[in-house]
N, C-alpha and C positions, 0 to 999 in steps of 0.2 A: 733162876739164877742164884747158885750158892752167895750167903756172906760172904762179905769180902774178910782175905785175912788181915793178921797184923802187916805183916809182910808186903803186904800190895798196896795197903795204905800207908806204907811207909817209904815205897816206892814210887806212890803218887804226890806223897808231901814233899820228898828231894824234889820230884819233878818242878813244883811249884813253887818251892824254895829257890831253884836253881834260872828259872825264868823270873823271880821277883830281883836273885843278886844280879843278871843279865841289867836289869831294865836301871838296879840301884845302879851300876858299873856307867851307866850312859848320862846316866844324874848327872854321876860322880864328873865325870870327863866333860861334860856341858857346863857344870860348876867352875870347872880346870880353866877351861878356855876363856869363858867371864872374865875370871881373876887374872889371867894372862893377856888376856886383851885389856881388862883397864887398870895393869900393869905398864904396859907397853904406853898405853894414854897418857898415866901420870907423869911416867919417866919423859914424854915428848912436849908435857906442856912444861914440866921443871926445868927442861930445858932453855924453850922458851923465857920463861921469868928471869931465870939468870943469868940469860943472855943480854937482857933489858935489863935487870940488874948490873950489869959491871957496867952502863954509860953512866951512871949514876954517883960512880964512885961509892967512896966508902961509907955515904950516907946509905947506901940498901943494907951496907951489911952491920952497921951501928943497931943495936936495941935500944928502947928507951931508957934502961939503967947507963947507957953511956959505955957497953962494952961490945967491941967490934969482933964479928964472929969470922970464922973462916969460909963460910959459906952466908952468901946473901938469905935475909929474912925476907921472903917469897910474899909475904902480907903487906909487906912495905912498896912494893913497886906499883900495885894499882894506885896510892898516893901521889907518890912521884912521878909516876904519868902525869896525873891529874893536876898537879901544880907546875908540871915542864907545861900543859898544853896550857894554863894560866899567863906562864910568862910569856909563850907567843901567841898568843893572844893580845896581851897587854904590848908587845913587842911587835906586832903588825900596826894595831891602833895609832904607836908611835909616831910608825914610818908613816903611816898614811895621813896622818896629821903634819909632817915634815915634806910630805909631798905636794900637799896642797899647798903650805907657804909655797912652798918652792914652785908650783904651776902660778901661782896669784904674782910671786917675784917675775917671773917668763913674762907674763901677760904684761905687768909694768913696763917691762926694759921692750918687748914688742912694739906696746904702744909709743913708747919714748922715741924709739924704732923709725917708727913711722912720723912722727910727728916733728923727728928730726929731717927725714927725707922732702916731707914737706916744706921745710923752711929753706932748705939747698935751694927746691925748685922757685921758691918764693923769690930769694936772695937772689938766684939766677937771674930771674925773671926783673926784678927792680932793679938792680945796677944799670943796665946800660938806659934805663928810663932814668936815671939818677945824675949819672952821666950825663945824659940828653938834655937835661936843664938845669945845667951846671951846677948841681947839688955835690959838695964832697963828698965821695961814699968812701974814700981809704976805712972810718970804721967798719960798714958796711962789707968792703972786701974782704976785712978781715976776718968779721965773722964767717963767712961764705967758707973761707980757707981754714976755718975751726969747723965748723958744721960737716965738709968734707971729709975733714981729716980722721972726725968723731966716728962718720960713718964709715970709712974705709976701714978702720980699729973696727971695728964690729961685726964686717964682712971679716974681717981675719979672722975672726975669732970665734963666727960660726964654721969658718971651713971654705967661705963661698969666693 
């Protein structure tokens, strides 16, 4: 087999050249895509934050020198999550503290409830024995027509 010429070896270096810019060309466009896909990523999480940014008012868009920007400070919002989830937090604690009086209150006026219902039946039950051996009971009656009247106010006012 003759030397190869100048010629054929430079016919073979384009060849080689020309399959290495093929392969750099695919780099290149696989590089492209990266940067356009986390393009598109940045721009949908920036969205995100500034959207959670404006419930915040103009405390997201305030810097720490004290000068409010036109566009919220995207660093600042993990923050102010963080201290919104604080106040409810502290803000359930409250209520659930406020709820409990308020079940311990229910429980009280219940039991008063009942212990008023008992005395109706009491009073019922003694008057015409009070009666029966000529005891005055007009106070007696009267309470019975308080004790009544107490409960009847209370059925109102559950609904029943």
């Amino acid at each position: 087999m003759p030397p190869d010429t100048d010629w054929e070896r430079m016919v073979r270096g384009l060849g080689a050249l020309r399959l290495e810019l093929e392969r750099m060309r695919g780099e290149r466009d696989a590089w492209q895509e990266t940067a356009a896909h986390n393009l598109r990523d940045t721009d949908y999480y920036r969205t995100l934050l500034d959207r959670m940014a404006r419930h915040f008012g103009t405390e997201a868009y305030r810097s720490e020198d004290g000068v409010v920007h036109d566009s919220p400070l995207r660093g600042k919002v993990p923050d102010l999550v963080d201290r919104l989830k604080m106040e409810r937090d502290d803000a359930v604690a409250a209520l659930a503290g406020k709820l409990a009086f308020h079940a311990d209150q229910l429980r009280i006026i219940v039991g008063l409830r009942d212990r008023l219902e008992n005395m109706e039946t009491l009073l019922c039950a003694a008057a015409p024995l009070a009666w029966a051996h000529g005891v005055d009971v007009d106070g007696a009656h009267q309470w019975e027509k308080q004790v009544k009247a107490l409960i009847e106010a209370e059925a109102k006012a559950d609904g029943r």
